[in-house]
N, C-alpha and C positions, 0 to 999 in steps of 0.2 A: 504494500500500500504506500502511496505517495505520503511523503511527509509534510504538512502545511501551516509547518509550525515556521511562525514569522524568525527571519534569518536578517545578517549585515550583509554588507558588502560581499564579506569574504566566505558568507555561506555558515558562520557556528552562530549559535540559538541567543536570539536573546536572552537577557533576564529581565523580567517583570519588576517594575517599584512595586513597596506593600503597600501604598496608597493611592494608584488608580487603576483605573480598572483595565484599560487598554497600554498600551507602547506602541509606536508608530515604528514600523521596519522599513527596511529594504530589503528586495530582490534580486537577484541577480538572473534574468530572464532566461538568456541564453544556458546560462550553468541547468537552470531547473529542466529547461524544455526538453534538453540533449539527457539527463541521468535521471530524471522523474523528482528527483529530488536531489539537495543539497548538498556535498561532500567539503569535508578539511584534510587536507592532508593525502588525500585519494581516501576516504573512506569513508563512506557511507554513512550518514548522521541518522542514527534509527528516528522514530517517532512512534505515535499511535494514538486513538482517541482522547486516551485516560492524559496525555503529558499535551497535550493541544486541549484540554478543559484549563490545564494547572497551569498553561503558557499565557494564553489569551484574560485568564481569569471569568469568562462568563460562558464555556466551555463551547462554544460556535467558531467553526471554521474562520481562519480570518482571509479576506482575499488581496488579490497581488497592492492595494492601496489602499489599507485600513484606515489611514487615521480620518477622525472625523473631528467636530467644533470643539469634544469635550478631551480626546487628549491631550495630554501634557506633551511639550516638545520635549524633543531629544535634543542636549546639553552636551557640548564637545566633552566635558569633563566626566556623562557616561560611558561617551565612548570610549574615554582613554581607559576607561574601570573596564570597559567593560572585553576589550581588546587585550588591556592584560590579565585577566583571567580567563577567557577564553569560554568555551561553552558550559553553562552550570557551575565552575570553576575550575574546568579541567583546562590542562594548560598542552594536551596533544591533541585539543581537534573532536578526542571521544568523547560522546554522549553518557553519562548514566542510565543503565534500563530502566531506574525506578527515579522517577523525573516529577512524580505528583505531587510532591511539596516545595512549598515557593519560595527560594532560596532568596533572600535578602541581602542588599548590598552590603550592608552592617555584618552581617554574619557573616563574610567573605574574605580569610584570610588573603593578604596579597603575599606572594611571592616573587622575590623578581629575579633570585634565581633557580627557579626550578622546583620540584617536590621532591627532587632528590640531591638537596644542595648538601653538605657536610659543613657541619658549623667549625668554629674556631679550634677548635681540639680535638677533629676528627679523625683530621689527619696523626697529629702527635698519638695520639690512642691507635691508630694503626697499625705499630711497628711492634716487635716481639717484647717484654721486657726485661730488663739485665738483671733487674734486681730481684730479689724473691722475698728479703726483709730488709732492708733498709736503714732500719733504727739501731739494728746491732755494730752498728758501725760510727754509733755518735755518741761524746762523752758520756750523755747521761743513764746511757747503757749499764747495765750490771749483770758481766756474765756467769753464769753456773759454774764455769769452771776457768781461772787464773793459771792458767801456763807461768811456769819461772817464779814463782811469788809463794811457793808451798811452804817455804823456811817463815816467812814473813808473817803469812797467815797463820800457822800453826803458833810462832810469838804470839800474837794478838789471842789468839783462842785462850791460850793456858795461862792469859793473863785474867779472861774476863769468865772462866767459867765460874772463878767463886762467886760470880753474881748469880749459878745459878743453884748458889746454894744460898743465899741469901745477904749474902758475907759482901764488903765496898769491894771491890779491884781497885786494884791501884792506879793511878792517873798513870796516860801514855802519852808520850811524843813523839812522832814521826814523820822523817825527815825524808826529804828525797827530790830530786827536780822533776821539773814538770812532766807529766807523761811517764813516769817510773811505775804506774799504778798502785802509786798510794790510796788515794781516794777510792778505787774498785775495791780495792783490798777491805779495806773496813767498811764500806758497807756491804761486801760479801760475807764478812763476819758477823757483823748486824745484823743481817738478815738472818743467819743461820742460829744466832744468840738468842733473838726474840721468838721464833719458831721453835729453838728447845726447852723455852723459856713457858711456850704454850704448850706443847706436848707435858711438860710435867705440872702445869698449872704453877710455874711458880712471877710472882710479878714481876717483870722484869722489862724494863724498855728503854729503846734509843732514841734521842732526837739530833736532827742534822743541823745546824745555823751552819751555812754560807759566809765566814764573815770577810769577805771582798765584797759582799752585796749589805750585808747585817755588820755595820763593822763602827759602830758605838757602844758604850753599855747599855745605854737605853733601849736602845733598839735588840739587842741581844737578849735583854732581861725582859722584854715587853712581850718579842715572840715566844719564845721560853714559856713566860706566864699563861699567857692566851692558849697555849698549847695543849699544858697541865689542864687549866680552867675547862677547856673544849672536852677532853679526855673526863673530869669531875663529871660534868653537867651527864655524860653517858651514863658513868657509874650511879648517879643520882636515880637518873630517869628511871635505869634497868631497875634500880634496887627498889624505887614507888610503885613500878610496875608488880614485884613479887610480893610486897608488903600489904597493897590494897586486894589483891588477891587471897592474900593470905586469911587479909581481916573478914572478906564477904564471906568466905570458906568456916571459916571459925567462928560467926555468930552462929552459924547453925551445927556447927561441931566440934564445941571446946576443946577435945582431948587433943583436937590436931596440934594445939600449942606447944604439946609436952615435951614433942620431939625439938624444939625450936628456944631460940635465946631466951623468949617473951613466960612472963609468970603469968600475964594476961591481957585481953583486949586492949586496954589501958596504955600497958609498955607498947603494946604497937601502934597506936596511937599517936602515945608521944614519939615516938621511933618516926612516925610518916610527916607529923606536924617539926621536926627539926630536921629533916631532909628538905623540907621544902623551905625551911627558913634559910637554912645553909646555899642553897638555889639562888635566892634573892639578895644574898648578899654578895655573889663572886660577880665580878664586875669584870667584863674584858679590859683590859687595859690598851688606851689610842695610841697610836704611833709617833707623836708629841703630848707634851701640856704637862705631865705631871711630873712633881718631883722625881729624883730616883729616887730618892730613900721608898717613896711611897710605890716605884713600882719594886724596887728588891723587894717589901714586906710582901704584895699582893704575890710574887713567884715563889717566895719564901712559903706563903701558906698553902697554893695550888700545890705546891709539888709533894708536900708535906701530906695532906691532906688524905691520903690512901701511903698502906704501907706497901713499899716497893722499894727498886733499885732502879736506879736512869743513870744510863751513858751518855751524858753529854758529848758531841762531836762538835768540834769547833776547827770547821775547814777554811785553810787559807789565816791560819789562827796568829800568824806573822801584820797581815795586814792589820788585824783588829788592834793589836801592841803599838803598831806603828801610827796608828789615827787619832787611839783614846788611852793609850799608855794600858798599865798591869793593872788596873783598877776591878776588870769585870771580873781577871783570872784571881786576882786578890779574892774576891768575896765567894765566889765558888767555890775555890780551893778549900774555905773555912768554914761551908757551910755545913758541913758533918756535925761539928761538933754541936751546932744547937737542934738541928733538925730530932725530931721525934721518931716518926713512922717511916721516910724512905733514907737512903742514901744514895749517893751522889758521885761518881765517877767522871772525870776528864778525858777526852781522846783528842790530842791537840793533832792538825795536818800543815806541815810547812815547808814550805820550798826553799826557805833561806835555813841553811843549819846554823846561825849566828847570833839570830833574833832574840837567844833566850839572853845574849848579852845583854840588853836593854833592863831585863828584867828584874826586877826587886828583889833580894837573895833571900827571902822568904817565901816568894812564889816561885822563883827557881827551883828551890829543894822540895817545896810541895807537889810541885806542878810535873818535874821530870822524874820521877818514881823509877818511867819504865823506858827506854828510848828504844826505839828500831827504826832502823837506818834502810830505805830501798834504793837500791844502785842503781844503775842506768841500764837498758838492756842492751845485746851486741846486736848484729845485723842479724846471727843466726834465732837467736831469742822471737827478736820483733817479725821475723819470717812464722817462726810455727805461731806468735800471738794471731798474724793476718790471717794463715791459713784456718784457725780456728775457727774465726769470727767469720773468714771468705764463705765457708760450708753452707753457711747459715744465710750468709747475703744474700749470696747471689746464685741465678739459677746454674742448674749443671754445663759445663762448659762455656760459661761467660767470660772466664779469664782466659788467656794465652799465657803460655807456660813461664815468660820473662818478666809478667806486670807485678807479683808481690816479690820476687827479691829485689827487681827494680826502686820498688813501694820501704824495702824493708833499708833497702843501699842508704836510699835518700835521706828519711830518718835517723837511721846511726849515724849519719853526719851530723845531725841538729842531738846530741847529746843522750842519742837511745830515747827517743821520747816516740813511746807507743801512739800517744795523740795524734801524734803529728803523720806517724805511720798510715792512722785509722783515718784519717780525713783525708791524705792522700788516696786512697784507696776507695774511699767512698766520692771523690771528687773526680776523678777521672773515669768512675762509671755514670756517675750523672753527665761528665763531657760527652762520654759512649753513646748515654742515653737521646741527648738533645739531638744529636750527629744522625741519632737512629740507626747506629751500626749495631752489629749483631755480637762482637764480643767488646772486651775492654783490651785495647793495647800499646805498646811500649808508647807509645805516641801520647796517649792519653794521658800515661801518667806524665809527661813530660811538660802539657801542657798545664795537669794540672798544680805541678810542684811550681811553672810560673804562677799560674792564678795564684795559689796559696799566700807564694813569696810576694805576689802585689797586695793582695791581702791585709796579710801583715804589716807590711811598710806602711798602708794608708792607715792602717790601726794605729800602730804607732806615732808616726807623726801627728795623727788627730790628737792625738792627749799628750804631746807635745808641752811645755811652760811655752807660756808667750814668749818671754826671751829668747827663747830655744829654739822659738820658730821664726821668730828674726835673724839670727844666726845663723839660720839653715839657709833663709832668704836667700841671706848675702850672698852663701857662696852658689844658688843659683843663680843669682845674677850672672856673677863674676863667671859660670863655665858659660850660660848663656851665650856670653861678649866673647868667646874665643878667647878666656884667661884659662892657663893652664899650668901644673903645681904652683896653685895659690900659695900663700905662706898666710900666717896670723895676721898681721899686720895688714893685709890688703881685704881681710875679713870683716879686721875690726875697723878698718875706716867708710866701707858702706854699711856694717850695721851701724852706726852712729847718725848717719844722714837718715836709715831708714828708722832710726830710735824719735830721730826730729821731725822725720815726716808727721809718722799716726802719732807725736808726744807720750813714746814712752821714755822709760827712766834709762839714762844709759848707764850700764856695768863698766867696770874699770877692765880692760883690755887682760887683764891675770883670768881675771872671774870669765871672760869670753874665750880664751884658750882653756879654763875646765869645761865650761859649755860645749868645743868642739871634741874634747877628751869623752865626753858623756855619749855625744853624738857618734862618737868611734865606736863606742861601744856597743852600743844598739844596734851598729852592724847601717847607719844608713851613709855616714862618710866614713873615708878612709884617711887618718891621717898618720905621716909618716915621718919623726922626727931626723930631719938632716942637719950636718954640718955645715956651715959655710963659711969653716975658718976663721979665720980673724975678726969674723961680723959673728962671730955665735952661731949658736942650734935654731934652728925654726921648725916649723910642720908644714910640709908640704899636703894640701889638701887638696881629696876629687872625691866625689858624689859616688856613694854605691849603690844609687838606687835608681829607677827610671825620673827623669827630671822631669817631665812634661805632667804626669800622674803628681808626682810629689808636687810643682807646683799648684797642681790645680786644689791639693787638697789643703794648702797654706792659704790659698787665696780663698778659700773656704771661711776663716776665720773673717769674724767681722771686722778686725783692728786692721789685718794686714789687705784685709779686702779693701780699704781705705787709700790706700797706695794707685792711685792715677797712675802714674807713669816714673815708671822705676829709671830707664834707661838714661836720664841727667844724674844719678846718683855711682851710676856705673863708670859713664863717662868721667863724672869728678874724680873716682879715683886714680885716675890717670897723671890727675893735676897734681898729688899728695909726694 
């Protein structure tokens, strides 16, 4: 049967407004008369009575010049709707067989590329993936089993099992640089402490302070408190929950008491009515505002407050000495002697083995009890740590056979630091991944021990002292201009201009040769003391970092962002 359902130009179906009753078409004469009916694309546009009632809306044939006095015209801006969606909404020309409902231009998703476009991540979602876990291979990982560290770990054990007899352990300190997996170490032992700690029911628990993040007393005492206080409010709730139980149970069956602390309804009573008083009075302690004295008492009672043992961990425990002095480790160290119901154990973590120098030779001999020292690992070490952790990562065969001893070389260079091993490694299969290659190789890691090492530097110099980072200025400047082994002297006369420029304080030219002493350090210049005979020693200096990067992240800062145009300070030192 002929189709005579009103059509465009190009032959696909109108669609009807939901507010009138007709639309005004066109035909295209010659197409209809030659194939009976309409086609898009060479294909034949079905029809039939039921979808020419639903087209037209008053269900009558409509013929080759429908409109009449009461249609609405047709508006370039339906046809452009109506052109990019094509017939019904289909965007290849074909009809829908079931057509008797009236599709609304509102209801009409536009697409403008296709029904089968692939959105932004479709492609990236494509590709095979390298990884299979991912997280085992970032710091804050902790895994089941520590390769190299079994001397270590077994220390730590046989120092804290008396907690799980009830009995204090002795404070620990442990030393080691970064990446030596210190930090793993003890909370692999933490974990395994507090787990045998519940297997025999006996109280026993660790808490972590971060103090590079937590690194005042206030703030260490505060989270401390809030901690204990969180941990109370449980013990409270669980203990009202057994209690009001207890009491519904025991109006109607006295004896049940006998077995139980209570002589009678009364004692538990007053039992539930001082749990709940106890409730209303622990007060979170806020992260400013209040005395210390007044937050050491509120930690002093939470922690007190149920009989138990706690391992304090105090990671990064160098920094905290360094900001707020012996003060926090003073009062910890001593709070044994008043506390009632728990006791109180120290786990200090530090990368400086020096720091206890600082320390007040009271909290020195309290605080080092127990010392264990983790070395650095070799290339062979941080090879089976990677291979460990590789199993786990990544799926079977994602490595090529050169990328973790590659991973493990790199690392033993930077002082055996496992970190730096695990991020290499995790870094050059996310390069793998972006790349959409199918394994991880030698390439990758290559690019990624760059990434890393830019990484770093911009870390570094971002937290930079201002001074420091005028300093650095200078001697970008100076490689900048084609100066090459700067000496101090030609350092110190454009930091001084660029001290004048943004109005900072100028350092006396001693203080600005330790400045670039510091800066050797950190590995971003290199300076190299030469003779020059009868004129004395000086330091020959040249940048070890990429200059363009390093600038851009000095120019970062708002003081030295300030600096218009360096290049008259460069040139003056020409003049000197």
């Amino acid at each position: 049967m002929d189709d005579d359902t009103p059509k465009r130009d190009d032959g696909t179906r109108q669609i009807n407004h939901s507010d009138t009753d007709d639309v005004a078409s066109t035909e295209d004469d010659s197409s209809s008369a030659a194939s009976g009916g309409n086609t898009t694309s060479g294909e034949p546009v079905s029809g039939d009575a039921k979808s020419e009632e639903a087209l037209d809306g008053e269900g009558s044939p409509t013929d080759e010049n429908p409109a009449t006095d009461d249609d609405e015209p047709v508006t370039a801006e339906d046809i452009d709707i109506r052109e990019s969606i094509g017939p019904s909404g289909s965007t290849d020309g074909e009809t829908d067989d079931d057509s008797s409902t009236d599709v609304s231009l509102d209801e009409v998703v536009l697409d403008d590329g296709g029904s089968d476009s692939r959105g932004l991540f479709d492609d990236l979602l494509s590709g095979e993936p390298i990884f299979e876990n991912k997280e085992v291979l970032r710091p804050s990982y902790t895994p089941h089993e520590l390769p190299h560290r079994t001397e270590q770990i077994n220390q730590m054990a046989t120092i804290l099992v008396s907690a799980l007899r009830g009995e204090t352990p002795s404070n620990i300190l442990i030393y080691g640089k970064t990446g030596t997996g210190k930090t793993a170490s003890a909370k692999f032992v933490s974990q395994e402490l507090e787990s045998t700690s519940q297997k025999y029911d006996v109280p026993c628990e660790v808490e972590y302070i971060n103090c590079e993040v937590t690194d005042t007393q206030y703030r260490v005492l505060a989270q401390l408190a809030n901690k204990f206080i969180e941990k109370n409010f449980d013990v409270i709730e669980n203990e009202l929950d057994r209690l009001e139980d207890l009491r519904t149970r025991a109006r109607d069956t006295p004896d049940l008491l006998a077995d139980t602390s209570f002589d009678s309804l009364d004692g538990v009573e007053e039992r539930i009515e001082q749990l709940e008083t106890d409730c209303e009075e622990m007060e979170t302690v806020p992260m400013t505002g209040w005395p210390t004295d007044r937050v050491y008492s509120t930690f002093f009672d939470a922690v007190d407050y149920n009989e138990r043992v706690v391992v304090i961990m105090l990671d990064e425990i160098d920094k905290l000495v360094e900001k707020s002095g012996d003060d926090t480790l003073y009062n910890l160290s001593r709070m044994n002697s008043e506390l009632s119901n728990s006791r109180i154990s120290i786990m200090g973590i530090s990368n400086d083995l020096k720091f206890t120098d600082f320390l007040d030779p009271r909290v020195k001999s309290s605080l080092g009890e127990e010392e264990i020292v983790f070395p650095p690992y070799d290339a062979n070490q941080l090879r089976d740590i990677l291979q460990h952790r590789a199993d786990v990562a990544f799926k079977s065969g994602a490595l090529t056979e050169d990328v973790i001893p590659l991973c493990a070389a790199f690392a033993a260079q930077e002082h055996g630091d496992a970190r730096r091993a695990l991020d290499l490694l995790r870094t050059a299969g996310e390069l793998a991944e972006r790349g959409q290659a199918d394994t991880v190789e030698e390439a990758h890691v290559r690019q990624a021990q760059d990434k890393i090492e830019l990484d770093r530097v911009v870390e570094v110099v971002r937290t930079l002292p201002t001074q420091s980072k005028i300093v650095l200025f200078a001697i970008i400047l100076l490689e900048k201009n084609g100066v090459r082994n700067i000496n101090t002297g030609e350092v110190f006369n454009i930091y001084k201009r660029l001290c004048e420029e943004i109005d900072a304080d100028i350092l006396t030219q001693r203080r600005v040769t330790d400045l670039i002493s510091e800066l050797d350090m950190l590995g971003i210049v290199n300076a190299v003391v030469v003779s020059k005979g009868r004129y004395g020693r000086t330091k020959e200096i040249s940048l070890s970092v990429p200059i363009d990067e390093t600038e851009a992240v000095l120019l970062s800062d708002s003081r030295l962002g300030d600096i218009e145009n360096a290049q008259p300070f460069v040139q003056a030192r020409f003049d000197n």
